[in-house]
matplotlib code that plots the C-alpha trace (Angstrom):
import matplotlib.pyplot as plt

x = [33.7, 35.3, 32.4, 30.0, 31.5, 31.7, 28.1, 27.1, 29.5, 28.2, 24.2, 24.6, 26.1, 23.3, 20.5, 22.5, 22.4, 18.6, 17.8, 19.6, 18.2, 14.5, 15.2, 16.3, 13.5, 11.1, 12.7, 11.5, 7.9, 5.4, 3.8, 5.9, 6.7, 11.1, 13.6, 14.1, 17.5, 18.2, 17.4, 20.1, 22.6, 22.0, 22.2, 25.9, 27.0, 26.2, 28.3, 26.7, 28.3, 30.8, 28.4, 25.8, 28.4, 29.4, 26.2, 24.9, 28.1, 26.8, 22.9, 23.7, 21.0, 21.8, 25.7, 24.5, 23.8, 26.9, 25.3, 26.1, 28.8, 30.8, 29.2, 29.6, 33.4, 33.7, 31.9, 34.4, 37.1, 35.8, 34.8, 38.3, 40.0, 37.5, 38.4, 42.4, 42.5, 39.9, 42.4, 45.8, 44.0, 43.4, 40.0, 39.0]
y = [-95.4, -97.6, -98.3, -98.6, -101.0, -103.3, -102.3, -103.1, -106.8, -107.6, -107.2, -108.9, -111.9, -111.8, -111.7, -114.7, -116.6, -116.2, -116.8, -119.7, -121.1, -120.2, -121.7, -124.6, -125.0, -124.2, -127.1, -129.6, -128.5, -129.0, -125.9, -123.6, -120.4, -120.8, -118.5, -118.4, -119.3, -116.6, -113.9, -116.4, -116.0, -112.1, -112.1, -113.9, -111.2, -108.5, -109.5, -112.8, -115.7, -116.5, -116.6, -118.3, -120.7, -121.8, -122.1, -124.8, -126.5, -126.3, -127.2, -129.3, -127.1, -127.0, -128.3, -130.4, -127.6, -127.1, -123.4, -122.6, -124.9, -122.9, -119.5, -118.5, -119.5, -116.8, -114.5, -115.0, -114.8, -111.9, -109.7, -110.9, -109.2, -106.3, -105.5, -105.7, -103.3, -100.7, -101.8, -101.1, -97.9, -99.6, -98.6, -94.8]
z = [-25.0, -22.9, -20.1, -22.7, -24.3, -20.9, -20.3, -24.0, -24.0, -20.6, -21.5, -25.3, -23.0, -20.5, -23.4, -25.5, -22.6, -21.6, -25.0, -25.8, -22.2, -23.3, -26.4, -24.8, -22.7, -25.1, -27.4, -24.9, -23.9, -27.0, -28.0, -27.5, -29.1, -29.6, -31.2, -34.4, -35.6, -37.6, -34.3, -32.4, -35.1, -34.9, -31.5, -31.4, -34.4, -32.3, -29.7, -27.9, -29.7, -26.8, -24.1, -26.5, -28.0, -24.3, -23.0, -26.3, -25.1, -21.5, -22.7, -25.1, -27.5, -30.9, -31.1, -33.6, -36.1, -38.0, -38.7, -35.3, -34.3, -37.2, -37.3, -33.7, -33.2, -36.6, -34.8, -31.7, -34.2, -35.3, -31.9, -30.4, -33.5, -33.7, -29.9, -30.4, -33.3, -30.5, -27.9, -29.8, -31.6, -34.9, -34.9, -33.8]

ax = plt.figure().add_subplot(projection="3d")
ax.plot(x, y, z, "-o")
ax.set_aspect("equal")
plt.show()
């Protein structure tokens, strides 16, 4: 399980980050199709919301949303507590 789950962290991050960049980009060129919020937010529970959270800080996209300036430091909270209870055998 191990592998897959540094295969699985490492391509949530790469998508989180494209995304949030696209979005970005999007933001700025009128029309433009953009991601919805709520497929962002889904995006950082599965398992993006470090690399998405540091690249809004990066971007400046979207910090001033207190949905995601709340939500995805949770979601860090949660992964980083998720992964020590796999890590010390907590979780089968």
């Amino acid at each position: 399980m191990g592998p897959f789950l540094l295969y699985y962290g490492i391509g949530i991050s790469l998508l989180s980050l494209f995304l949030t960049v696209y979005d970005k980009v999007a933001a700025t060129k009128r029309p433009r199709h953009r991601i919805r919020e709520k497929t962002l937010l889904i995006v950082g529970f599965l398992g993006g919301a470090t690399a998405m959270w540091l690249t809004m800080l990066l971007i400046r996209h979207k910090t001033r949303k207190p949905k995601f300036m709340i939500l995805l430091p949770l979601f860090i909270l949660l992964h980083f507590v998720l992964i020590t209870l796999y890590l010390s055998g907590g979780i089968p």
